[in-house]
N, CA, C and O atoms as CSV, one atom per row, in Angstrom:
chain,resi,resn,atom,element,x,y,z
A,1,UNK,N,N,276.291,57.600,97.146
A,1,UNK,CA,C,277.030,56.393,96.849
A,1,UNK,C,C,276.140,55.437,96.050
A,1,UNK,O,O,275.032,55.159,96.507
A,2,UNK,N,N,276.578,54.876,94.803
A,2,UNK,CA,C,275.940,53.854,93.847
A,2,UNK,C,C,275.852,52.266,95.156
A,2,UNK,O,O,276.636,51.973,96.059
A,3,UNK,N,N,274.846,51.723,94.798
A,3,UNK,CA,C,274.381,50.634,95.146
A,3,UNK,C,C,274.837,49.625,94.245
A,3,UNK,O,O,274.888,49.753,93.022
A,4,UNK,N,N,275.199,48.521,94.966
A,4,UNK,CA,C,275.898,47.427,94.219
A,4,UNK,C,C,274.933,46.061,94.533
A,4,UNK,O,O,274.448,45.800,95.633
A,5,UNK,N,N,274.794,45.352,93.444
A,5,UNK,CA,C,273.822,44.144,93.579
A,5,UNK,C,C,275.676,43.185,94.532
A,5,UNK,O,O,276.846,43.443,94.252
A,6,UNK,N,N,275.245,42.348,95.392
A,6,UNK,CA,C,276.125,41.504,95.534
A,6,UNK,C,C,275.545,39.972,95.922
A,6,UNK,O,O,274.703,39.929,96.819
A,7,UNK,N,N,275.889,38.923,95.391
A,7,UNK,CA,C,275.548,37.672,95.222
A,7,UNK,C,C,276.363,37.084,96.447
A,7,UNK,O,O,277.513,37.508,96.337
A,8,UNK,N,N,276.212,36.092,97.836
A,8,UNK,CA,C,277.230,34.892,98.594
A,8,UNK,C,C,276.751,33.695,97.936
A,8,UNK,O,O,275.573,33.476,98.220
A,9,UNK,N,N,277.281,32.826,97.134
A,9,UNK,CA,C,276.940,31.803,96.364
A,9,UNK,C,C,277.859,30.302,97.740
A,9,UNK,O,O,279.070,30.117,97.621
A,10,UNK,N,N,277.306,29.741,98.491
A,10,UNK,CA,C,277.869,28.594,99.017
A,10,UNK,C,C,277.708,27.181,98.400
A,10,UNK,O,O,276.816,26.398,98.728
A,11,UNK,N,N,278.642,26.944,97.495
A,11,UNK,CA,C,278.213,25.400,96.930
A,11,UNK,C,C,279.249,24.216,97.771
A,11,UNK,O,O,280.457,23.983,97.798
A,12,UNK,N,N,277.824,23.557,98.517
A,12,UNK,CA,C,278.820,22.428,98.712
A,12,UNK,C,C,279.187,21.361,98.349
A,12,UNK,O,O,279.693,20.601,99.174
A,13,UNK,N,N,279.021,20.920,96.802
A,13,UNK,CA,C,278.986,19.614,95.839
A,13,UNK,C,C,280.631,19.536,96.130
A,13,UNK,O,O,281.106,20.463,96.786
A,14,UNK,N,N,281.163,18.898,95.855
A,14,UNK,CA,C,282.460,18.351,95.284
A,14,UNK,C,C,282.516,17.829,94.433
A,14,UNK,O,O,281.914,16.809,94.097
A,15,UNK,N,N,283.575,18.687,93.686
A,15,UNK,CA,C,283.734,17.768,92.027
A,15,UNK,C,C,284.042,16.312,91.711
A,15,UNK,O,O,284.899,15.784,92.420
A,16,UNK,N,N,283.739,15.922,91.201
A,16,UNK,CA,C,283.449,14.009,90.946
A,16,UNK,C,C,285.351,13.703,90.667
A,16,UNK,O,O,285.531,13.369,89.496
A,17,UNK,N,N,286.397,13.747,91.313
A,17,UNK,CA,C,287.431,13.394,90.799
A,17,UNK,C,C,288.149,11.636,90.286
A,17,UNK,O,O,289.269,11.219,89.990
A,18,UNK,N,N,286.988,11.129,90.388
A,18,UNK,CA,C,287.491,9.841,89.995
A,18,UNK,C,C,287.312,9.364,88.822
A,18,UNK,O,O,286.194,9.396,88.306
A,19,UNK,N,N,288.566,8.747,88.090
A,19,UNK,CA,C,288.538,8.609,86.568
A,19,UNK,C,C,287.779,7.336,86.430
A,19,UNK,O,O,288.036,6.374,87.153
A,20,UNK,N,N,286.970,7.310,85.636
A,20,UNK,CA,C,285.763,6.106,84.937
A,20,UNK,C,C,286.130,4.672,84.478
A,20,UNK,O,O,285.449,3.647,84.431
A,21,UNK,N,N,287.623,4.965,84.103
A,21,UNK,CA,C,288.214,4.248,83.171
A,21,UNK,C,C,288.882,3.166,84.161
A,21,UNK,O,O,288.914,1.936,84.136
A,22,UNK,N,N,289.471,4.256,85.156
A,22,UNK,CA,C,290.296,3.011,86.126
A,22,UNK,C,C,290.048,3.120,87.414
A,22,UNK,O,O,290.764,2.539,88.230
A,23,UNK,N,N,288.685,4.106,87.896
A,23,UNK,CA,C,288.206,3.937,89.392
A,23,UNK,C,C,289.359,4.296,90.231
A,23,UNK,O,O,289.557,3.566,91.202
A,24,UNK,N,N,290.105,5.223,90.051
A,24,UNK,CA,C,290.771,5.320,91.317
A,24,UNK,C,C,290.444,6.813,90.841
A,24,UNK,O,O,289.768,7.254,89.912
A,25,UNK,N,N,291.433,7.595,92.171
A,25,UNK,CA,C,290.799,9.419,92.123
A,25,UNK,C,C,291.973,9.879,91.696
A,25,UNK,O,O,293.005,9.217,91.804
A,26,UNK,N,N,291.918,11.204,91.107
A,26,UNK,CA,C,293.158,11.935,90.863
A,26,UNK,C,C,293.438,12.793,91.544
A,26,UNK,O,O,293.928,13.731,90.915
A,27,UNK,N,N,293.332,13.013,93.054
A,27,UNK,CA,C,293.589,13.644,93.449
A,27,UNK,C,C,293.604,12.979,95.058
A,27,UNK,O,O,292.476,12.885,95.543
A,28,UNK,N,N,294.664,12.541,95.878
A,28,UNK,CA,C,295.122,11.451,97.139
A,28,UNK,C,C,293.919,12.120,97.680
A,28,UNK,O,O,292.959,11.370,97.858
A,29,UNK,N,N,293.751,13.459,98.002
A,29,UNK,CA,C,293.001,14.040,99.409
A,29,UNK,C,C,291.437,13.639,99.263
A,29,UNK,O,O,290.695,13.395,100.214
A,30,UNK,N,N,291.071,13.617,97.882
A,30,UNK,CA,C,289.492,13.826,97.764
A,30,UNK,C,C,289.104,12.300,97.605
A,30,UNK,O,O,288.753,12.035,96.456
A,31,UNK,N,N,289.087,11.492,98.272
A,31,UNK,CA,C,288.670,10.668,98.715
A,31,UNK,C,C,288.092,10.440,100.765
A,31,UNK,O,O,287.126,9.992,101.382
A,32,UNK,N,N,289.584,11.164,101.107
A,32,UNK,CA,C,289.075,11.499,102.630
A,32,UNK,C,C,288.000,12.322,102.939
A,32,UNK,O,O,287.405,12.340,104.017
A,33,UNK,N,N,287.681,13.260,101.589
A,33,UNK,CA,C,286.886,14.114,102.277
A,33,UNK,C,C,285.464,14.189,101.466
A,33,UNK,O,O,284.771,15.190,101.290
A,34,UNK,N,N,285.233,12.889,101.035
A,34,UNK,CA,C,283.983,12.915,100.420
A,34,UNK,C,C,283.057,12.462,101.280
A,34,UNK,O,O,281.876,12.400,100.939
């Protein structure tokens, strides 16, 4: 049987969803869970 390289990558950043322009988020949830 061939051997397989396999990578578990855990990122826990959260993407920056708040617009610059007018400070609020685009998205209701990602504010609770920052």
């Amino acid at each position: 049987m061939k051997k397989i390289h396999l990578v578990f990558l855990w990122h826990m950043h959260q993407p920056f969803y708040k617009e610059l322009g007018t400070q609020r988020y685009q998205l209701p949830w990602t504010r609770m869970h920052a």
